[in-house]
N, C-alpha and C positions, 0 to 999 in steps of 0.2 A: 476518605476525602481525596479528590484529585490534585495532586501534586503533580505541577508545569513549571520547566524551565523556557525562560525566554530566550530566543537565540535572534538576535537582528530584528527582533521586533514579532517572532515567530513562537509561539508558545508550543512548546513540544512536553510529553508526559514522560515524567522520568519514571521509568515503570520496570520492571522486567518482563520476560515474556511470561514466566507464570502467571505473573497477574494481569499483562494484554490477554491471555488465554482466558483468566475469571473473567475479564471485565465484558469480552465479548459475553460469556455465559449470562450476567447480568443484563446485558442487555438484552436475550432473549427472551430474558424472563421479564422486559416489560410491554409496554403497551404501545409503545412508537419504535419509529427508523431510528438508528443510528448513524451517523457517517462514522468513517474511520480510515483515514488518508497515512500516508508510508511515504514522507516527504525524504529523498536523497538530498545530496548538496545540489544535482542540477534543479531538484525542484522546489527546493530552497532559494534559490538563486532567482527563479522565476518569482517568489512571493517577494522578495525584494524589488524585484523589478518594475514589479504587477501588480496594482494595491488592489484588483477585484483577489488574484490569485489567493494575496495574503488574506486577504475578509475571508475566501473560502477557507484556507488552511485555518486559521483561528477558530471558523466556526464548529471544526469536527468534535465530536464528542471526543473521539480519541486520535491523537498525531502523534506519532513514534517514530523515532531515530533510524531511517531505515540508510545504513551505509557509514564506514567511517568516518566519511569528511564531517557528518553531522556529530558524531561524537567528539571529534575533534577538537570542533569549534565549541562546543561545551565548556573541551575540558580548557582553551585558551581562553573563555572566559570566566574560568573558576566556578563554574556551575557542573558540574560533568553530570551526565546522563544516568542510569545506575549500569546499561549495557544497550548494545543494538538491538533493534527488532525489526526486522528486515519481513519486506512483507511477505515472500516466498518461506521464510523460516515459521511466522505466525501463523499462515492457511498449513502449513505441517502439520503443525502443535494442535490446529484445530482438528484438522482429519482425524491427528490418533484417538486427541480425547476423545471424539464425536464416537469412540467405539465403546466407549463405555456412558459415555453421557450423548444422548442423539442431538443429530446438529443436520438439520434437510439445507442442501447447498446447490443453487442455482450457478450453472457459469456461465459470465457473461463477458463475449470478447473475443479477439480472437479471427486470422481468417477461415473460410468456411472449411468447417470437417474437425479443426484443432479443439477446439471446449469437446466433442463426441471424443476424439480419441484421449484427451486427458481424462474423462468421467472413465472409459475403459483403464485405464490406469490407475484408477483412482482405487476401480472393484478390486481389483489384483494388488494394489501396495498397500491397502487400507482398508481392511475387513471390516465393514460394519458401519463404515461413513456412508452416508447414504446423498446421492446427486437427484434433485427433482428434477430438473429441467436445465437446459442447455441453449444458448443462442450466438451465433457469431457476433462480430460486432463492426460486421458493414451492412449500414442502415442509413435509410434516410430520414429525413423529419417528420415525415409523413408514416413512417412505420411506427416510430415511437410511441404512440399509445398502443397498438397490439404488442408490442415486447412489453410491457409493463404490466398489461391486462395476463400476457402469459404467464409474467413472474410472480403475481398476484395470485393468480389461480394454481400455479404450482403449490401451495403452502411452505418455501420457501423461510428459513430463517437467515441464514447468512447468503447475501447475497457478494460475488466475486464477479468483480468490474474489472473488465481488462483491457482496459481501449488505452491506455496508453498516458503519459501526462502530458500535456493540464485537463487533455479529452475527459478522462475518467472524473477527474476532480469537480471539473465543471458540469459534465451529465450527472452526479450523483449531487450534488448541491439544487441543481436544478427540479430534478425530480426527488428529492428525500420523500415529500410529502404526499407524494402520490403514489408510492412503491407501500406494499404490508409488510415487507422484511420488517427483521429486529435491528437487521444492521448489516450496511452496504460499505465492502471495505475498495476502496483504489486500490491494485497491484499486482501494476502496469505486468508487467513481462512472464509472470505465475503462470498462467495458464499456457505459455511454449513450454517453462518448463516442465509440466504436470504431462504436456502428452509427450512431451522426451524429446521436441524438437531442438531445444535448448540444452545446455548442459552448464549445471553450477560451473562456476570454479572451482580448482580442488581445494582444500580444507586450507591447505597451507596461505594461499594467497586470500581465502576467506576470515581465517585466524588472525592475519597479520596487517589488514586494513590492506590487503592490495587488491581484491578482489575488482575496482577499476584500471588495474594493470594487467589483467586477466584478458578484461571485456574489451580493451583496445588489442591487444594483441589477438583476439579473435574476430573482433569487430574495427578494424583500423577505420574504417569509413564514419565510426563516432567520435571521431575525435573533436572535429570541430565541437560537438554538446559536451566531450567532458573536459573544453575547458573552463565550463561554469564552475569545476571541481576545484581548481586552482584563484579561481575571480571569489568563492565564496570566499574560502580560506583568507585570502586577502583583505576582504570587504572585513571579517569579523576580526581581522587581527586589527587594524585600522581603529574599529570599534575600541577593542580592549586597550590600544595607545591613546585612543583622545581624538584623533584625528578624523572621525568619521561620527555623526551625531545619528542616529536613530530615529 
């Protein structure tokens, strides 16, 4: 049974990543799309802000804690998570299993050339994960029924959206029901770092919740977006004193 904690009005699945790992399995093995969204505190912050955003995020079959601020804010409200599952750590988890259990992965996202050099990466770090089909993900309205007709015909089970947020959250809500995937995950930034454009943070600032103290100090020009990271925290502690109603 699915177990959700509520966070601001945001139901997130207190999960581990083994079991994000089954749960995608499960869902391959049924008959429709799944969505499956990897909300941080800035994208947290937008379903606060944003009641379509927040309908979207509610609607996923599966939302996981992707980033400390969201654990965080858990654990200030006496709910805590059971751990992160960060969407770049879950398409790992999938890749390796996919080598003993098959998993066919479309990537979608991305400027042009980046999904082809991540799928070459992908042959080389992950023997046995197999890539259908690949598309960038500058498009316009008018194309979108041939990218879906491709991803269709691909035979495709996991599909990896990487347009970015609320882009991704709002194309895969949009189109769930015309895509054959098992299950169409948002997350966002995966596919730079799959062809190595990107580079994690190292372990230490990823262990220790600073992993956005990382990304400012590489990325200074995000700053402005991560101070949704300090507004959520705020917004949820407001929550847990009384002073902020839901």
């Amino acid at each position: 049974m699915r177990k959700t904690i509520e966070i601001a009005g945001i139901n997130i699945d207190d999960i581990s990543m083994d079991q994000a790992v089954e749960r995608i399995y499960e869902f391959i093995e049924s008959n429709e799309n799944h969505s499956v969204f990897t909300p941080n505190a800035e994208i947290m912050m937008d379903g606060i802000t944003n009641k379509q955003m927040k309908a979207i995020l509610n609607s996923a079959d599966m939302l996981v804690a992707d980033g400390a601020g969201v654990v965080l804010a858990s654990k200030i409200l006496g709910k805590s998570v059971t751990e992160k599952v960060s969407g770049f750590d879950l398409v790992k988890n999938l890749l390796i299993a996919s080598s003993k259990r098959p998993i066919k992965f479309y990537l979608f996202g991305g400027k042009p050339g980046i999904a082809e050099k991540a799928n070459a990466n992908i042959i080389c770090d992950y023997p046995g994960a197999e890539v259908v089909g690949t598309r960038n993900g500058y498009f316009t309205k008018e194309e979108e029924p041939s990218i879906i007709e491709d991803i269709n015909n691909s035979g495709a089970d996991v599909l990896l959206v990487c347009l970015g947020a609320p882009k991704q959250e709002f194309w895969i809500s949009e189109n769930k029901n015309r895509l054959k995937v098992k299950a169409s995950l948002g997350v966002g930034g995966t596919m730079d770092v799959l062809a190595g454009n990107v580079k994690l943070a190292p372990d230490f600032f990823r262990n220790n919740g600073l992993e956005w103290l990382y990304r400012l100090y590489k990325e200074p020009w995000r700053f402005k977006r991560m101070l949704k990271l300090p507004k959520f925290i705020l917004y949820v502690l407001g929550i847990r004193i009384g002073l902020i109603k839901k």
